[in-house]
C-alpha positions in Angstrom: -124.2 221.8 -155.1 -120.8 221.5 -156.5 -120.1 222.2 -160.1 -118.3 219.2 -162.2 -115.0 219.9 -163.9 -113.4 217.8 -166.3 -110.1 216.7 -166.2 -107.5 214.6 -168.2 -104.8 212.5 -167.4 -102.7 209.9 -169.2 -103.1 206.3 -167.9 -100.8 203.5 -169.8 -99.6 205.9 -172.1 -102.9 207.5 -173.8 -104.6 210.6 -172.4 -108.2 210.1 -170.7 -110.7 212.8 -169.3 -113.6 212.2 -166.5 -116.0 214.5 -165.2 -115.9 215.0 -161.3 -117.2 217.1 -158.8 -114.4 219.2 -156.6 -115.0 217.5 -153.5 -114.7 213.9 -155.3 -111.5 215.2 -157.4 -110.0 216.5 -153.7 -111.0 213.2 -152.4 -108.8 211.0 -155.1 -106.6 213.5 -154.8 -106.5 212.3 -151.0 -106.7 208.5 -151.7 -103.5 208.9 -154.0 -101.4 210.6 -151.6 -102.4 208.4 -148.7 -101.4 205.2 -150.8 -98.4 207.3 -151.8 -99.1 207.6 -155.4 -99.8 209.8 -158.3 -103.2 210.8 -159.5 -103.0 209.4 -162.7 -101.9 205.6 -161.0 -104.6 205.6 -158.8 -107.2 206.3 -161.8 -105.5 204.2 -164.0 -105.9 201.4 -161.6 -109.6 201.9 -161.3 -110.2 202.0 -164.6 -108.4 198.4 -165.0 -110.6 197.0 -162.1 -114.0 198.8 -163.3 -117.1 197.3 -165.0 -116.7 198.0 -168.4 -120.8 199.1 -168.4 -119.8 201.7 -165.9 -118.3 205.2 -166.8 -114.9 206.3 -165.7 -116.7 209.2 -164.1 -118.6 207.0 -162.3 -116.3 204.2 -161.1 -113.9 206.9 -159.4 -117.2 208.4 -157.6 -117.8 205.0 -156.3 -114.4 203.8 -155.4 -114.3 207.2 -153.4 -117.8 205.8 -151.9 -116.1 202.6 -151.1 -113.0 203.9 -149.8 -114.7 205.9 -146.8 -117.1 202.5 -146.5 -113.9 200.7 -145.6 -112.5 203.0 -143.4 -116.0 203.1 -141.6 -115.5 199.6 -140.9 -112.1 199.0 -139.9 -113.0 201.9 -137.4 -115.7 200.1 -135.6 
C-alpha cells in the first residue's frame, strides 16, 4: 500500500494542499502533460468542476478513475 503525501499548489492565485497517494500524484502528473498542461491547471480545473460535498483529495482520485474509464472505452 502506498503511503499519501501531501502536496500544495496555487490554483487562481491562492495556495491549496490535497492528500494523494504516489501512484495517483504520478497519474495527474500524467494527465497534465498529456493535455499539455501544468499540474496546478489541471487541479485547478477539477476543483472548479467538483461537487462541492466532495474533498479535493478525493475529486482528483476520481477524475484519475474516470480518466482511464474513458480511455477504456474509446479503446473498445
Amino acid at each position: 500500500m502506498s503511503a499519501i503525501f501531501k502536496r500544495s499548489v496555487s490554483i487562481r492565485g491562492h495556495r491549496t494542499s490535497f492528500s494523494l497517494e504516489q501512484p495517483f500524484h504520478e497519474e495527474l502528473l500524467r494527465i497534465a502533460g498529456i493535455r499539455k498542461m501544468p499540474l496546478a491547471q489541471l487541479v485547478g480545473e477539477i476543483d472548479e468542476t467538483r461537487d462541492r460535498q466532495t474533498n479535493l483529495s478525493s475529486a482528483l482520485r476520481l477524475h484519475v478513475l474516470d480518466w482511464y474509464r474513458a480511455q477504456h472505452r474509446s479503446s473498445s
